[in-house]
C-alpha positions as CSV (number, residue, x, y, z in Angstrom):
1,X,119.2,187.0,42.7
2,X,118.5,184.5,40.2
3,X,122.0,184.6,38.1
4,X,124.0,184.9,41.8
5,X,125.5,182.1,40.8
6,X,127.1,183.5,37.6
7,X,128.7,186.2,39.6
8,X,129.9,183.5,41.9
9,X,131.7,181.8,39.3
10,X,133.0,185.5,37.8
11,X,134.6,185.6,41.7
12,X,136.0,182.1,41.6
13,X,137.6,181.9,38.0
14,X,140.5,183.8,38.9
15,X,141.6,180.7,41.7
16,X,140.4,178.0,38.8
17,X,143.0,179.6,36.4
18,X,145.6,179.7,38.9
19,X,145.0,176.3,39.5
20,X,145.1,175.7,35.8
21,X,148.8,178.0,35.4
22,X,150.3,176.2,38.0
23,X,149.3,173.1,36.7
24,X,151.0,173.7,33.3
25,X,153.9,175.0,35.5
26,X,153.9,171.1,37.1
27,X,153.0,169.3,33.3
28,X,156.7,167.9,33.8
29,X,156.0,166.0,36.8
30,X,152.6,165.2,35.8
31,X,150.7,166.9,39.1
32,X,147.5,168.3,38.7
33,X,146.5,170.8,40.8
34,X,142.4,169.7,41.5
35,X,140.4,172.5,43.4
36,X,137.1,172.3,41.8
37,X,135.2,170.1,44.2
38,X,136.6,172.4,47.3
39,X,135.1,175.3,44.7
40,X,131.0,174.1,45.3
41,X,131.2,174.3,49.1
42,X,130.7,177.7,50.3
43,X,128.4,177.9,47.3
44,X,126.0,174.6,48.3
45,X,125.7,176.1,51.9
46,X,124.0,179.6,50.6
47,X,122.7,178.9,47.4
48,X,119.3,177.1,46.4
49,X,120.0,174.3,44.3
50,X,118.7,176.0,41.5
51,X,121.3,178.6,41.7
52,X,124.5,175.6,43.0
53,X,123.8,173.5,40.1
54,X,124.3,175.4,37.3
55,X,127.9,176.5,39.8
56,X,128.7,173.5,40.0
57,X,128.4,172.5,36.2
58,X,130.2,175.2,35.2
59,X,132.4,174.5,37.6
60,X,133.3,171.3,36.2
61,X,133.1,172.4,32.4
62,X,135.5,174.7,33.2
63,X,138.0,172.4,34.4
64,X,137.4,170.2,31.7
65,X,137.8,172.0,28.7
66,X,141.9,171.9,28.5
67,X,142.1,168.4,29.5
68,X,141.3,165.2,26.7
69,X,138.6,163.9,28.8
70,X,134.7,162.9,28.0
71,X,132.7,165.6,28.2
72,X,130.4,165.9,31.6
73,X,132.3,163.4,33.1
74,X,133.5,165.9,35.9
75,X,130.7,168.2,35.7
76,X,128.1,165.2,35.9
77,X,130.0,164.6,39.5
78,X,130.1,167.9,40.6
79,X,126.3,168.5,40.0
80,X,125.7,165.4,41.8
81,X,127.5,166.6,44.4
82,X,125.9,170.0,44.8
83,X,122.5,168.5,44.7
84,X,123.8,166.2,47.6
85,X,125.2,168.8,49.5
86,X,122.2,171.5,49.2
87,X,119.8,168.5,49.8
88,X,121.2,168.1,53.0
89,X,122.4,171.8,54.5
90,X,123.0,170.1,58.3
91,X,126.3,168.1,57.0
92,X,127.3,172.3,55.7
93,X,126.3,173.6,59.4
94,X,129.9,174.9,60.8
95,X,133.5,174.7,60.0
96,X,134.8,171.1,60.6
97,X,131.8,170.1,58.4
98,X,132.7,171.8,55.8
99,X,136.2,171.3,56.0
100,X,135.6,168.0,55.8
101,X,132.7,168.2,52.7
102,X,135.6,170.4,50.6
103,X,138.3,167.2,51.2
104,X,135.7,164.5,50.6
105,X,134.2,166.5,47.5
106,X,137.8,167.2,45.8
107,X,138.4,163.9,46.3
108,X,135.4,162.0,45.0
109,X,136.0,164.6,42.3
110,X,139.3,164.1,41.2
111,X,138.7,160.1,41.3
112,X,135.6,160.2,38.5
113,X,138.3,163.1,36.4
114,X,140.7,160.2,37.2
115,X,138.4,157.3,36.0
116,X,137.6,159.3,33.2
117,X,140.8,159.9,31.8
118,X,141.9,156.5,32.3
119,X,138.9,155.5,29.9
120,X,139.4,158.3,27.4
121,X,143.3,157.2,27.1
122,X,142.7,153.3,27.0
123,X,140.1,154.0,23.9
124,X,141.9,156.6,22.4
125,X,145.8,155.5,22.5
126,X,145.2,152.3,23.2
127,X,148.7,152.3,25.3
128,X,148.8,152.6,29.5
129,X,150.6,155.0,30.8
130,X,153.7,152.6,32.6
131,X,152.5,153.2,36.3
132,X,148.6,154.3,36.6
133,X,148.0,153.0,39.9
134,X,151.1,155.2,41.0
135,X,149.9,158.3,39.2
136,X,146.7,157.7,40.4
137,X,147.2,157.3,44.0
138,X,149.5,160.5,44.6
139,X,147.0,162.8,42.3
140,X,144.1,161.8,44.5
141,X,146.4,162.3,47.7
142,X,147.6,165.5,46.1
143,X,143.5,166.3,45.6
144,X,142.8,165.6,48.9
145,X,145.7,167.5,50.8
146,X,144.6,170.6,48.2
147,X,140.8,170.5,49.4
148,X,141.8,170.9,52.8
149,X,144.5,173.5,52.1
150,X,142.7,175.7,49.3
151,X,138.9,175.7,50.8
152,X,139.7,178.2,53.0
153,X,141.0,181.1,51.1
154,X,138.6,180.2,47.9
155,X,135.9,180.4,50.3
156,X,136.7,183.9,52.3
157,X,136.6,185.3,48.5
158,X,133.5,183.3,47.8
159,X,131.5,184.3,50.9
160,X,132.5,188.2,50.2
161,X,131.4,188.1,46.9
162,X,128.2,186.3,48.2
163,X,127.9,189.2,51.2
164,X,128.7,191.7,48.5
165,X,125.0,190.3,46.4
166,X,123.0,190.4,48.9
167,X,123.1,186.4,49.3
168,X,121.8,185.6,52.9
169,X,124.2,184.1,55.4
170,X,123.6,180.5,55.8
171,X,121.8,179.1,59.0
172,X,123.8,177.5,61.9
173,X,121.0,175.8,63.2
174,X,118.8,173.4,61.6
């Protein structure tokens, strides 16, 4: 099952374009709803890397391309990520551990998109937004709360699809 992955991301585009409506829905306030780090989890625990990275790429391209930021700045993270993650399947071994992987991956995630937007709009516009460190601080608390709250239900979807592939159920024991 080399292109797993690929049907993988087929099964989680439809909760990265929620994310993305409900985002333009909140473009008033300025929220952005982050889920793509909590996306590489239940992904990273099953796949071989050479199946999560190109996820978690794709992953990250796809969150990038309607937003003004470099190119593989998210993606870069995310891969890193994955190959951290599927380098060391112990830290994915039961629940709490990969509860706590989805928050500290959203979050690590959304503070390089963060970082990278800040750089793309000080080269670009050349004006600062009136209250970054604000912004900044409730969109990587608002990352954080959603990793814990949406890597649940993304990854019930994401292990059926995975079940439904013929993908192996991960180990529980070293």
């Amino acid at each position: 099952m080399g292109w797993a992955w690929l049907i993988l991301l087929l099964a989680t585009y439809p909760w990265l374009l929620g994310a993305d409506l409900a985002t333009d829905m909140l473009a008033g306030v300025g929220a952005i709803i982050f889920i793509s780090g909590a996306c590489i989890i239940a992904p990273c625990r099953r796949l071989r890397p050479i199946q999560a990275v190109p996820f978690a790429a794709c992953i990250g391209f796809l969150f990038e391309a309607r937003r003004p930021i470099p190119d593989g700045a998210l993606a870069i993270t995310l891969v890193a990520a994955s190959i951290f993650l599927t380098a060391n399947k112990p830290l994915l071994r039961n629940t709490p551990r990969l509860l706590r992987a989805a928050i500290i991956t959203n979050t690590l995630a959304c503070i390089a998109w963060s970082i990278a937007v800040t750089i793309a709009l000080d080269t670009s516009q050349g004006a600062r937004p009136a209250t970054p460190w604000v912004q900044f601080i409730l969109q990587v608390s608002l990352a954080t709360i959603l990793g814990a709250a949406a890597y649940l239900p993304i990854s019930l979807v994401q292990n059926f699809a995975m079940d439904r592939i013929g993908i192996p159920p991960a180990a529980d024991t070293p």
